[in-house]
C-alpha positions in Angstrom: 137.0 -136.7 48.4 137.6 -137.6 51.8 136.8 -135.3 55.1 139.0 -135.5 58.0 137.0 -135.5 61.3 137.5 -135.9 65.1 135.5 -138.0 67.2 132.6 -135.9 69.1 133.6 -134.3 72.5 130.3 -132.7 74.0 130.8 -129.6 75.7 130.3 -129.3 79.4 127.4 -126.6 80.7 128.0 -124.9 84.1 124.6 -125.0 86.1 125.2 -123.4 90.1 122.9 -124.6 92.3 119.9 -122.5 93.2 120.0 -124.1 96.9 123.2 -124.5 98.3 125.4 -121.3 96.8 128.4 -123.8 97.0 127.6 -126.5 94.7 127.5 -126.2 91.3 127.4 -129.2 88.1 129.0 -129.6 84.8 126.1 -130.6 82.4 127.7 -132.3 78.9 126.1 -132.1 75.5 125.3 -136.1 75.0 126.9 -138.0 72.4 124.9 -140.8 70.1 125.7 -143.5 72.2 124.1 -141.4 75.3 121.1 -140.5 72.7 120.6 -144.1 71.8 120.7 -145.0 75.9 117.9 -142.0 76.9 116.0 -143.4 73.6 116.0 -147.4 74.3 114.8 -146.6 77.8 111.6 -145.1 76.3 108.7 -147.1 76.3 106.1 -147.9 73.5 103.0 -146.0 74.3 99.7 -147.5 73.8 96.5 -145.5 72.5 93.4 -147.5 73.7 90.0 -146.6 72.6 86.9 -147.9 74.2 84.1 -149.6 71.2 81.0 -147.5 72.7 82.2 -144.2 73.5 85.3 -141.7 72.0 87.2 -142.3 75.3 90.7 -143.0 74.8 93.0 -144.9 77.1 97.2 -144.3 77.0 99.6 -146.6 78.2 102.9 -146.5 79.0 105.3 -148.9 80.8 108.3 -146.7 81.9 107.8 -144.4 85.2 108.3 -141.3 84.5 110.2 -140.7 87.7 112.7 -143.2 86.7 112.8 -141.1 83.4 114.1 -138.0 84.5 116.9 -139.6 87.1 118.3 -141.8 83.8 118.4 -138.4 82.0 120.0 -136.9 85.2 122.3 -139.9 85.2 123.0 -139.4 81.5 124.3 -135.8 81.6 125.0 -135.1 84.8 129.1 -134.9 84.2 130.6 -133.7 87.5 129.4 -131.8 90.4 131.4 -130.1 93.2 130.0 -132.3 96.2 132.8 -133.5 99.1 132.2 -136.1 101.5 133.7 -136.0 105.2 137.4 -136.5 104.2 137.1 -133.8 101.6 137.2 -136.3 98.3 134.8 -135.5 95.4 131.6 -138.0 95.6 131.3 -140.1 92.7 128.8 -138.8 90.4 126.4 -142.3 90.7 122.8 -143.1 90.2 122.9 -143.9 94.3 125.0 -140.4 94.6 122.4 -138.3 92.8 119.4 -139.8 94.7 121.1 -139.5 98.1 123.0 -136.1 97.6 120.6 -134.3 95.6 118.1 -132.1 96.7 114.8 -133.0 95.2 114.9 -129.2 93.5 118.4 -129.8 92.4 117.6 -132.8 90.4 115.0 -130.9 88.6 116.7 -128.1 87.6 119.5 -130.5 86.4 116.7 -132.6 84.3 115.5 -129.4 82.8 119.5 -128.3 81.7 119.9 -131.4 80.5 117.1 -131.1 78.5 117.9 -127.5 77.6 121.2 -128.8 76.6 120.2 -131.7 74.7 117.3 -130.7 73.2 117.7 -133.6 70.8 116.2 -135.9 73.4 112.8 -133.7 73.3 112.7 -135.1 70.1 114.1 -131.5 68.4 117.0 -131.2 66.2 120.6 -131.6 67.5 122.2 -128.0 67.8 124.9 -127.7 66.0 127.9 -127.0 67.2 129.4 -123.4 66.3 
């Protein structure tokens, strides 16, 4: 028996901005191929322990920084942001760290999250 199904469309998330009562972003529900980007960026984490004592030591290659601007990047589909001549900025890596304020980009990281909590390591939500 055979199923017929439509490619995934994520669903876009309105988020205003808590600083500037004008802006506002479309957050999208990430697909596999955005799940699979967010996951190869994550680094293998190293447990160290020391011979004479319990003291353990954790490694990890990726800056965490860097982290939350990919996952900004990732699902950050649109935002409301002109320039001068009244055109729509591109939503870019650049874009977000030169438009954004700092408070901005976290509360987009944490929707995205919210959002997606599949990248948290939680099931997928289903889609009703």
């Amino acid at each position: 028996m055979s199923k017929n199904r439509m490619p995934f469309v994520g669903e876009l998330v309105l988020l205003p901005s808590s600083e500037d009562a004008d802006v506002s972003f479309s957050i999208k529900r990430l697909n596999n191929r955005d799940v699979m980007a967010y996951r190869d960026k994550n680094s293998q984490v190293r447990y160290i322990q020391e011979d004479d004592n319990e003291r353990f030591i954790t490694e990890k290659d990726y800056p965490m920084g860097s982290m939350r601007v990919d996952v900004v990047v990732l699902g950050l589909d649109s935002w409301n942001i002109l320039d001068t001549a009244g055109v729509v900025i591109p939503v870019t890596r650049e874009n977000i760290l030169g438009y954004l304020m700092p408070e901005e980009l976290d509360a987009i990281y944490e929707k995205v999250m919210e959002v997606n909590p599949i990248l948290s390591g939680d099931k997928a939500r289903k889609n009703a």
